[in-house]
C-alpha positions in Angstrom: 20.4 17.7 -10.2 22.9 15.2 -11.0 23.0 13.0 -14.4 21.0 9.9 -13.1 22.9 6.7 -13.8 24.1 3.9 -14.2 26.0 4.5 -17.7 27.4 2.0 -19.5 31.0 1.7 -20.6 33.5 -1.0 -22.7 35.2 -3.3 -20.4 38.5 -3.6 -22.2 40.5 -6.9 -22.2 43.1 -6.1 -19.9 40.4 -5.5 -17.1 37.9 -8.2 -17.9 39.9 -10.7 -15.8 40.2 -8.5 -12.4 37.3 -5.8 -12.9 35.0 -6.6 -9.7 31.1 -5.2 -8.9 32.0 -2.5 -6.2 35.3 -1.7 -7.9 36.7 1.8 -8.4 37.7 2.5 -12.2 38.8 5.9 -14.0 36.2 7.3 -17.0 36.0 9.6 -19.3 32.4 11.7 -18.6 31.9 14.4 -21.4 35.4 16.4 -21.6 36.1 15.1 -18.0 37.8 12.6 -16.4 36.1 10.9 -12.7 35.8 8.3 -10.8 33.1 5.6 -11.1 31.7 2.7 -9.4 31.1 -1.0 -11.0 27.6 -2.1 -10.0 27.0 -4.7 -12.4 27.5 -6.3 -15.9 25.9 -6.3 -19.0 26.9 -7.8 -22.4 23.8 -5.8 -24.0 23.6 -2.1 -24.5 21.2 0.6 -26.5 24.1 3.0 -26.2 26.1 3.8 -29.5 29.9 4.7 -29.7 30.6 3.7 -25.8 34.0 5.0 -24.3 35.9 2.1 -22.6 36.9 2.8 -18.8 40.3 4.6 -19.0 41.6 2.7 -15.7 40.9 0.1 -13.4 42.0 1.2 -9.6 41.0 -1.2 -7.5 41.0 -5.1 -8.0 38.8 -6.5 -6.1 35.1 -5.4 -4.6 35.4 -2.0 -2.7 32.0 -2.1 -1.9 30.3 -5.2 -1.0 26.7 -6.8 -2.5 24.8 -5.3 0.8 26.7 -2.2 0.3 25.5 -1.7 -3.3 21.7 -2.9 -2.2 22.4 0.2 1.0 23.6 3.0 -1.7 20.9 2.2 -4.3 17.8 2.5 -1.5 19.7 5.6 -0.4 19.6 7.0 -3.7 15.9 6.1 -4.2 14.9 7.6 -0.9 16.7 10.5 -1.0 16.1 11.8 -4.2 20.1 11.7 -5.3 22.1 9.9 -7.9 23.0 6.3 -7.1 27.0 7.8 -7.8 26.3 10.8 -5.0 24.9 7.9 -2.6 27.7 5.8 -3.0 30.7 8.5 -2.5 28.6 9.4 1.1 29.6 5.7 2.0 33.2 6.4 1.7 36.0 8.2 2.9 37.4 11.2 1.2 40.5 9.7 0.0 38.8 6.5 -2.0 36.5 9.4 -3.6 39.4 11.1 -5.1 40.7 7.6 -6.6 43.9 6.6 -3.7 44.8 3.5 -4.4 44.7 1.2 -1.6 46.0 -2.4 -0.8 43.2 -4.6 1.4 44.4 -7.4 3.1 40.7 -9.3 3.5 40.2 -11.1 6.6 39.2 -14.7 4.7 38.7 -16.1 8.5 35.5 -14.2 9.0 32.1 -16.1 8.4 30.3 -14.1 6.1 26.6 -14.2 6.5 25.0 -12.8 3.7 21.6 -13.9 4.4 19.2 -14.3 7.3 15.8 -16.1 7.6 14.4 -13.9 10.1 12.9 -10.3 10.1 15.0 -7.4 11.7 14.1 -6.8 15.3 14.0 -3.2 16.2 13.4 -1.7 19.7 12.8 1.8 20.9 14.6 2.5 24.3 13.2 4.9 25.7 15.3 5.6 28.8 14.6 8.9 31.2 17.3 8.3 33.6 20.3 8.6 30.4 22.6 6.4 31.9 20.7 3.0 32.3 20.7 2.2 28.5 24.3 0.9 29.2 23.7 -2.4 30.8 21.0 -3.5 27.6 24.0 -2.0 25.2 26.5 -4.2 26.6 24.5 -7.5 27.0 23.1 -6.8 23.7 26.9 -6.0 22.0 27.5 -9.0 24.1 25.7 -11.5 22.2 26.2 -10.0 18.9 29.9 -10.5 19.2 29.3 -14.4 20.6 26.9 -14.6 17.1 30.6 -13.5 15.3 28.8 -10.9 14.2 29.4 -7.0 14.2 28.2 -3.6 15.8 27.9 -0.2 14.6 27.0 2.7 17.6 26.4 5.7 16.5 26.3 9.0 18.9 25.5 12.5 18.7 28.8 14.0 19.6 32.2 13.0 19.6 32.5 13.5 23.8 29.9 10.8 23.9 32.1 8.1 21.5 34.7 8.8 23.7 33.2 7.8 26.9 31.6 4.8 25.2 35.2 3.9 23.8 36.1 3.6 27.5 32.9 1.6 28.4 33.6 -1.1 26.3 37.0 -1.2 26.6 36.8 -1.4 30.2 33.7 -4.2 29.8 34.0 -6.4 27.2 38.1 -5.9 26.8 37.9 -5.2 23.2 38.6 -1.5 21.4 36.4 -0.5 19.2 37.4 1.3 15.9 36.5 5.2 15.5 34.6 6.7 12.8 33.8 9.8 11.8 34.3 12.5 9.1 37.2 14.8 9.3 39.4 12.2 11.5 42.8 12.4 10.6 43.1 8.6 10.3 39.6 8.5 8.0 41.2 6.3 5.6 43.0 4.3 8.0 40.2 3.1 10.3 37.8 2.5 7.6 40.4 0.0 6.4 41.1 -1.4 9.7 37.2 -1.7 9.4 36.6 -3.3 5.8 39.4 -5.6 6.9 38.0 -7.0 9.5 40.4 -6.4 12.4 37.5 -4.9 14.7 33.8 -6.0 15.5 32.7 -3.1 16.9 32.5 0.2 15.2 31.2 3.7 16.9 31.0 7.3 15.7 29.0 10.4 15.0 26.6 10.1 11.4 28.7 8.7 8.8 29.5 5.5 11.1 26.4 3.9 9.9 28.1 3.0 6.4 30.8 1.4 7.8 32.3 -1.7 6.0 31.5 -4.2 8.3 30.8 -7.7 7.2 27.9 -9.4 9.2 26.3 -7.1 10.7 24.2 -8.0 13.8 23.5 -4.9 15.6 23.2 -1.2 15.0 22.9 1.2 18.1 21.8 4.7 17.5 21.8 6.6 20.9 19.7 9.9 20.9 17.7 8.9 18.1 15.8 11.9 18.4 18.9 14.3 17.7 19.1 16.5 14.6 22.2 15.9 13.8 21.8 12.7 12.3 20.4 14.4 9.7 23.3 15.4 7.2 22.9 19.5 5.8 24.7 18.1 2.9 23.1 16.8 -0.3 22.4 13.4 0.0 20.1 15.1 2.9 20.1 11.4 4.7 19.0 10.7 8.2 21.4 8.0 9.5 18.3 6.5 11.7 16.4 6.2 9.0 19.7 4.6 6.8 19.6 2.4 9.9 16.1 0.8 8.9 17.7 0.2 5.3 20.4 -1.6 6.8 19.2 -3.5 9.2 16.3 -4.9 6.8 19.1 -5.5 4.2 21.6 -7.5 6.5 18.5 -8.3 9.2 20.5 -7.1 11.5 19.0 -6.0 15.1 18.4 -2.0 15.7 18.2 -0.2 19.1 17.2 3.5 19.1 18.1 5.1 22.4 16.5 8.2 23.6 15.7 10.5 26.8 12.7 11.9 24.6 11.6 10.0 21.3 10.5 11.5 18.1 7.0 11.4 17.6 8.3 9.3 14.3 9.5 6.3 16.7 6.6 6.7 19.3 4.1 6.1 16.6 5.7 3.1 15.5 5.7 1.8 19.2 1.9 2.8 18.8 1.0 0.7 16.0 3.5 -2.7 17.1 5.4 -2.0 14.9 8.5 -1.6 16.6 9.3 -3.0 20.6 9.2 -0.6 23.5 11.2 -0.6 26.8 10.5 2.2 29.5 13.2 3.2 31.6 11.6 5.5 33.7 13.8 8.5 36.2 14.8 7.0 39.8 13.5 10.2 41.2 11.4 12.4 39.5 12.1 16.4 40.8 9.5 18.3 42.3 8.3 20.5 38.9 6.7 23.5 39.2 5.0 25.4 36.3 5.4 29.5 36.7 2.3 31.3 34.9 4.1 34.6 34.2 1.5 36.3 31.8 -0.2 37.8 34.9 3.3 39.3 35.7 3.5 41.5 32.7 4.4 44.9 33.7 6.5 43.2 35.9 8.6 41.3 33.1 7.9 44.7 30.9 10.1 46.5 33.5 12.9 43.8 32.5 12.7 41.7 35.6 13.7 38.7 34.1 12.4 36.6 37.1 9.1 36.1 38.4 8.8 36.9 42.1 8.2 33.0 42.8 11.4 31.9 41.2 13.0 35.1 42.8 12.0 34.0 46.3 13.1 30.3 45.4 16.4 31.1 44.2 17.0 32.9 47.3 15.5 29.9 49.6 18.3 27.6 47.9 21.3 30.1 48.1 20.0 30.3 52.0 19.9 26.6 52.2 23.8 26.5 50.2 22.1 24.9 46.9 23.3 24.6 43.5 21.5 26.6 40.9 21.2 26.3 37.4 19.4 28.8 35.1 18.7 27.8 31.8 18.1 29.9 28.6 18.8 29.0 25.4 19.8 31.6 23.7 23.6 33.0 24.0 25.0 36.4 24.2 23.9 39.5 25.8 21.1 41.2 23.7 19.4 39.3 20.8 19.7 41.9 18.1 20.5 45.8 18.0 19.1 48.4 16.4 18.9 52.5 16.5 16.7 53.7 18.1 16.1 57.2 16.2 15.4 55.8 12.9 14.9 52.3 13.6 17.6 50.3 11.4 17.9 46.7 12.6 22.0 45.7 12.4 22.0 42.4 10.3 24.5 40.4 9.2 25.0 41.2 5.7 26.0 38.0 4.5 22.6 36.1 6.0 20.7 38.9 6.6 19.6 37.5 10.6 19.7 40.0 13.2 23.4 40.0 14.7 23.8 39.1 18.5 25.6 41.2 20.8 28.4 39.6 22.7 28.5 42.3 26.0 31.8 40.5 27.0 34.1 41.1 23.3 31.9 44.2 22.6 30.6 41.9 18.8 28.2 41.6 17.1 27.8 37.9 15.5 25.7 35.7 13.1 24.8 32.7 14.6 24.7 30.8 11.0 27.9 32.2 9.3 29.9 33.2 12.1 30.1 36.8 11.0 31.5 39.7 13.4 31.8 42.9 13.5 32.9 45.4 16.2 29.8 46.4 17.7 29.1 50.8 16.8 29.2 53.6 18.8 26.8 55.4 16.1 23.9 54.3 13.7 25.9 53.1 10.6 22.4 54.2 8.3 22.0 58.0 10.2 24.9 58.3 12.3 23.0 58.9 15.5 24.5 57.6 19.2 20.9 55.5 19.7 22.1 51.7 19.3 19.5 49.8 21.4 20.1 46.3 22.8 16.9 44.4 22.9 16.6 40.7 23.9 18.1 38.4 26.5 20.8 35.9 26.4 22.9 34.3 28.8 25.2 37.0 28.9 22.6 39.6 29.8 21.0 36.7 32.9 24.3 36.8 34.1 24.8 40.3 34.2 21.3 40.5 35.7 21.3 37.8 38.1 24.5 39.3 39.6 22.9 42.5 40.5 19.7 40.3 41.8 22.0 38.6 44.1 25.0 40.4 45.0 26.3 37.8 47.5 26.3 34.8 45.1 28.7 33.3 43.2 27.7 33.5 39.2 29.5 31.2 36.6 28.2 30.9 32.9 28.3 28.0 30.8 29.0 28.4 27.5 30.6 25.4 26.0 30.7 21.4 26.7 33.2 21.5 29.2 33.0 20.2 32.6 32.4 22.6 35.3 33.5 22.2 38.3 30.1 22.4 40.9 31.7 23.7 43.7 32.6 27.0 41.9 30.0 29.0 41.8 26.6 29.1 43.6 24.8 30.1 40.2 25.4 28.4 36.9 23.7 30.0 33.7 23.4 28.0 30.7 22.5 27.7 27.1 21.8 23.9 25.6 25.3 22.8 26.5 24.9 21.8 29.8 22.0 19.1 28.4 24.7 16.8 27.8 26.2 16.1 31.4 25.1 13.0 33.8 27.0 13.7 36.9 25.5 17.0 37.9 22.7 17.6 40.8 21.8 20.7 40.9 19.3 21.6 43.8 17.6 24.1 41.4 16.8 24.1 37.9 15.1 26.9 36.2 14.2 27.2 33.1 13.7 30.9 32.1 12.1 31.0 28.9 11.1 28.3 26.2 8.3 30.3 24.8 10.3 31.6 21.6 11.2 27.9 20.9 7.9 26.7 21.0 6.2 29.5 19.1 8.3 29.1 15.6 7.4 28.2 12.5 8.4 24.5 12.9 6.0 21.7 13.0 8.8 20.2 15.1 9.1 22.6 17.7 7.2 21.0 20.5 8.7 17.9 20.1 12.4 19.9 20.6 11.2 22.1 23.5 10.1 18.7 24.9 13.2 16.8 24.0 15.6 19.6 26.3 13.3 19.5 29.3 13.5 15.8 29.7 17.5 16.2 29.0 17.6 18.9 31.9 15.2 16.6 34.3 18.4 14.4 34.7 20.2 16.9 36.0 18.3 17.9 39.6 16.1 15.5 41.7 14.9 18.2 44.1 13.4 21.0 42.6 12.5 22.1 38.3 11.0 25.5 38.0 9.9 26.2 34.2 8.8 30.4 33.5 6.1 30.7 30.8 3.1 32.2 29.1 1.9 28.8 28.0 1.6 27.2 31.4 -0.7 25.0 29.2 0.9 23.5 26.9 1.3 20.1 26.4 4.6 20.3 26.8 4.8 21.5 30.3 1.5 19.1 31.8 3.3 16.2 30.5 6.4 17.4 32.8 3.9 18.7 35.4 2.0 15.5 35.7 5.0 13.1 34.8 3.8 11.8 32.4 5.0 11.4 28.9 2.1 9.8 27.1 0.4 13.1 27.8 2.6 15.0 25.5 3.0 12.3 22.6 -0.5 11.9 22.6 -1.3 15.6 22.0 1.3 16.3 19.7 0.5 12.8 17.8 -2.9 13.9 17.8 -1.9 17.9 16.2 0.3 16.0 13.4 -2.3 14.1 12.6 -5.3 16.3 12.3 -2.7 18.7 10.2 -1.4 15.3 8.2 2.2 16.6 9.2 4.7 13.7 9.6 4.6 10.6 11.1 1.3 11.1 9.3 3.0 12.1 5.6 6.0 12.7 4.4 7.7 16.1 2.9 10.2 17.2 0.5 11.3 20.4 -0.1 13.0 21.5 -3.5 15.4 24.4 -2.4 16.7 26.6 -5.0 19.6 29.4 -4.4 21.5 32.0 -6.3 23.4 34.8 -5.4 21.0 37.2 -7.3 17.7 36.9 -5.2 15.2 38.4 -8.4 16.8 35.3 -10.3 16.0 33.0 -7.5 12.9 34.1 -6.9 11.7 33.6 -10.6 13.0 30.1 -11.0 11.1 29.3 -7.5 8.1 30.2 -9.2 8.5 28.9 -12.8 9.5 25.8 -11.0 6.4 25.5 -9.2 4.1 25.9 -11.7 6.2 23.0 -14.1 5.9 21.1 -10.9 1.9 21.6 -10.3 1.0 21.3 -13.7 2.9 17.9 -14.7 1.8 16.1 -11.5 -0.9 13.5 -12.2 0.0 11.7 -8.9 -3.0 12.2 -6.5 -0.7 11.6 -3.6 1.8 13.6 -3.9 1.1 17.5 -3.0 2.5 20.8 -4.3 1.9 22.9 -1.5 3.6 25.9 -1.7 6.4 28.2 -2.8 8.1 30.5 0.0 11.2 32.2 1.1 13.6 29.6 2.6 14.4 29.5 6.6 16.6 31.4 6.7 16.0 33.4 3.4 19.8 34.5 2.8 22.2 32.6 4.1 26.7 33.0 3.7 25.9 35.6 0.7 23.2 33.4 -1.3 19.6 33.4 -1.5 16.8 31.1 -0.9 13.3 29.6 -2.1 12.1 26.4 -1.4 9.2 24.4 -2.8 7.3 22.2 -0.2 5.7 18.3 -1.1 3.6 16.4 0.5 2.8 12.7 0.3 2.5 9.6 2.1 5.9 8.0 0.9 8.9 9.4 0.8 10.3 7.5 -2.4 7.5 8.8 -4.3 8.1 12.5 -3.6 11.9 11.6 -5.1 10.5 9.4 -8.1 8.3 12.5 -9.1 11.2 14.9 -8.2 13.7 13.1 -10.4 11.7 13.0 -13.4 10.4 16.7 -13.7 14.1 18.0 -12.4 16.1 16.3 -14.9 15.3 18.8 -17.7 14.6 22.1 -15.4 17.7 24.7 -15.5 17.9 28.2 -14.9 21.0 29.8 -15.3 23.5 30.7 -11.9 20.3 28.7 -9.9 21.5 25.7 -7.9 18.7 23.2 -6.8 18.7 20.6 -4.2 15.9 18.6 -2.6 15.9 17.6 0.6 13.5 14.8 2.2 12.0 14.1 5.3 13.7 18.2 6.6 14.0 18.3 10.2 
């Protein structure tokens, strides 16, 4: 863990005039030399023998008051040092100390200050595409205000298309933000500056340097990657609350499926609600398949129903699309004389075999390897390819139904619909609005929703309603759960159905929206040293907690337990607010250290 600050340091004489609060400055920190961040002034100290700052880089405020009050609840919530918070604010080339000239807009009205609470509203829109119109009129009247926009989106395809939407609408470009752009630096200037209003772009848009914020957009709230796998471990919707309540700004959360998070706040009035419900609703069918058994044991990977309806739409010159989401052609190999599992030996998952390149590869660390003729472990000719992919549909599909035409989908490009009679697809095909396929079937989801997730219902859930927009005729789903709260929701069109049961699971298991966790994860690339600093960790952890509502709850292997070479525990903690899991974390951390062990904490995991 980090050195919790601030730190104090002598101002010298030459600065005193032009040092700003937000400004960069140069300091010496032990036998180092990095960059820090002015966040206020003192003329007291309880520190002896202070170093002065070494060099002033910027002279003026870098980052603004609201900025500041942003990084500080960051740091509080997320269980990082206010320093670590600030540098995920900014772009790579201001963390490394370039010097940059900013021509401040002193035109703008700054507004500082607002007497009225920020107005949030869940939008929860089934048909995808109607969101657009309340977008505009709302980016509309924010702009008239003089006030500014950030939209944030899951994927860069989506800011593209939203680029040209408001272009083509309101006649002004926005500016593009996201991590990684060539022109980082650039457009976040363009953006302190004030030479644009309206700011969109995947996570890291929601700290951009806007003055006067009026209106944040987050489209697919519901969307995992808003949640950064870096440390600060920060959800940018939940960053949006911050900022919005700092600069009482207006906040829209967009969704074809809600988290349960959002949905409970709708259910306690906490936040606004507007239903947008689907123009046409498919006919949905629900395929019981654990009476076919032997049948599916044979490796028929259809039912006979869906068999019989896939050839009643190529007969009627239908477009079909088969969904499954997992990719390749087998889901792991393995010898079948002495039983050896091929993993990758860097994550230790089971590798998945790519028919079409003759691979094996690790979905997490994009390992491959040529895929063997004989056992590596006893040298037998026995490899066995068990599981199914898309690969392995397509392959099976074809022989199904020699006549067809048979295309798979495996990345988000268009297709063109008048290729093929068949399409198979993993999750890519989720993002597209202007397909209407006559067919959609959905193969199997019952992996998904049997993991070791709490959240796993609510992501099943959340890529059936994303296919729903894509047919208006006919939605066939194969499973073994024809039960689930998941599929009656779909089956009886309603959605209040599934966040009802799954609302009422979280609670009676006091998972989130009903708590919150954290999870300490430790790693080292000796797995006997990891393991014993998980548990030495624990115990310092259970015995020093005198907090009643915060909860140790256990110690495990982490998900995945090796990952790119390294090995993993994690610690998991329970309470009812999420700044009191990082107060408790950030005392009892400070002074923990095991050598060649790297901790982390991560709040609120998805």
């Amino acid at each position: 863990m980090p050195v919790e600050g601030p730190f104090d340091y002598i101002v010298p004489q030459g600065f005193a005039q032009k040092i700003k609060i937000g400004s960069r400055v140069r300091i010496g920190f032990g036998a180092r030399r990095m960059i820090g961040y002015i966040v206020g002034f003192t003329e007291e100290t309880k520190i002896k023998n202070l170093k002065p700052i070494l060099e002033l880089i910027d002279d003026f405020n870098l980052l603004d008051k609201n900025m500041l009050l942003l990084t500080k609840e960051l740091s509080c919530y997320y269980c990082c040092s206010w320093g670590e918070a600030i540098e995920t604010t900014l772009p790579k080339a201001l963390r490394i100390g370039k010097r940059i000239n900013l021509g401040i807009n002193t035109s703008r009205v700054r507004i500082t200050q607002r007497k009225f609470n920020p107005d949030v509203t869940l939008l929860h829109d089934l048909e995808g595409t109607a969101r657009w119109d309340i977008y505009l009129k709302q980016i509309r009247q924010a702009l008239e205000e003089k006030r500014s926009v950030i939209i944030l989106f899951s994927d860069i395809d989506s800011f593209l298309k939203a680029k040209e939407i408001i272009v083509f609408h309101l006649g002004v470009s926005p500016i593009v933000l996201y991590r990684k752009q060539p022109r980082e630096l650039e457009e976040w200037l363009k953006a302190k500056e004030g030479k644009a209003n309206i700011i969109i772009g995947t996570r890291s848009a929601i700290f951009a340097p806007l003055s006067n914020l009026g209106l944040i957009i987050i489209d697919e709230e519901q969307d995992t990657v808003y949640k950064q796998d870096q440390v600060p471990h920060y959800n940018a919707r939940e960053v949006a609350f911050m900022r919005v309540n700092i600069d009482a700004a207006k906040l829209i959360l967009a969704s074809t499926a809600p988290s349960s998070e959002m949905f409970n706040l709708v259910k306690k009035n906490k936040i606004g609600y507007n239903f947008i419900p689907l123009k046409s609703f498919p006919e949905i069918k629900i395929l019981n398949t654990s009476h076919e058994y032997y049948r599916l044991k044979r490796k028929f990977i259809l039912s006979k129903y869906l068999e019989d309806l896939i050839s009643a739409n190529l007969s009627a010159k239908g477009k079909i699309l088969l969904f499954l989401n997992r990719k390749g052609f087998a889901t792991f190999a393995s010898c079948r004389y002495c039983g050896m599992v091929l993993k990758c030996p860097r994550c230790n998952i089971n590798l998945v075999y790519y028919f079409q390149d003759n691979i094996l590869n690790c979905h997490y660390c994009n390992f491959k390897m040529p895929a063997p003729k004989i056992c590596p472990n006893c040298n037998s000719s026995y490899i066995r390819y068990s599981g199914t992919g898309t690969e392995k549909i397509e392959s099976e599909i074809s022989r199904t139904f020699p006549q067809a035409r048979i295309k798979r989908v495996d990345k988000q490009t268009n297709i063109d619909i008048d290729a093929a009679d068949i399409f198979v697809s993993a999750q890519s095909i989720i993002r597209k609005n202007n397909y209407n396929f006559s067919l959609i079937a959905v193969l199997s989801l019952d992996n998904s929703l049997n993991r070791i997730d709490f959240r796993a219902s609510e992501k099943a859930f959340a890529l059936l309603v994303g296919l729903l927009r894509l047919t208006q005729e006919k939605f066939a789903i194969q499973t073994n759960l024809p039960r689930h709260h998941v599929f009656s929701a779909l089956e009886n069109k309603d959605v209040n159905i599934f966040y009802d049961a799954e609302l009422k699971q979280r609670k009676q298991l006091n998972f989130p929206p009903y708590s919150h966790l954290g999870i300490v994860k430790l790693r080292s690339v000796k797995e006997d040293r990891v393991l014993q600093a998980s548990l030495d960790l624990f115990k310092k952890l259970d015995r020093t907690n005198r907090n009643k509502n915060i909860e140790l709850i256990s110690v495990n292997p982490g998900q995945p337990a090796k990952l790119r070479g390294k090995f993993y525990r994690q610690i998991l903690i329970r309470s009812d607010n999420a700044k009191s899991i990082s107060k408790f974390l950030k005392i009892h951390l400070k002074d923990f250290s095991h050598s060649g062990i790297i901790v982390t904490v991560d709040i609120d995991p998805i």
